[in-house]
N, C-alpha and C positions, 0 to 999 in steps of 0.2 A: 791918255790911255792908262798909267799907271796910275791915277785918281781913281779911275773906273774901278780898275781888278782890285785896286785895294778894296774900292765899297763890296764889290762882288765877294771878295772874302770875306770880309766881316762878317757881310750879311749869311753865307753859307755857313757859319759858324753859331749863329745866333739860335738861341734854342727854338725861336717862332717858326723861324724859315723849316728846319732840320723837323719840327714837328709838323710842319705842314708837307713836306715832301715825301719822308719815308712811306709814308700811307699809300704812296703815289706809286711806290716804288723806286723812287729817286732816293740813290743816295747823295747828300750832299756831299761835296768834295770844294776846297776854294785852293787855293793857290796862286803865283804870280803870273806874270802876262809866259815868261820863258816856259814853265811847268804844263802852261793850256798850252801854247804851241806844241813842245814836245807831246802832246798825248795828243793833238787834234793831226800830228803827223804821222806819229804811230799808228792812230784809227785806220788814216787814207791809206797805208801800206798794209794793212792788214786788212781792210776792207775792201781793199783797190782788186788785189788778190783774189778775192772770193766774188765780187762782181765779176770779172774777167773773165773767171770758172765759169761761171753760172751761164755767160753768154747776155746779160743784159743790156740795155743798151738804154739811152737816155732819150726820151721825146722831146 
């Protein structure tokens, strides 16, 4: 896994990828495996929150 995030950063850093993205609206961001977790946990807490509100529900 830490093979992986590393190519994942690189690559998010490369000026191909970063020209191919922003078009998209994607900003590229890479970082390590701890950095994704921490924000993919953050999202669910903050996301979790406003689902909840909303009243949505999963099929």
């Amino acid at each position: 896994m830490d093979k992986l995030a590393s190519a994942v950063d690189f690559a998010m850093k490369s000026p191909e990828v970063v020209n191919k993205l922003r078009p998209m609206g994607i900003e590229p961001v890479g970082g390590t495996r701890q950095s994704f977790n921490e924000f993919v946990n953050a999202e669910r807490a903050r996301l979790g929150t406003i689902v909840k509100s909303s009243g949505m529900k999963e099929n």
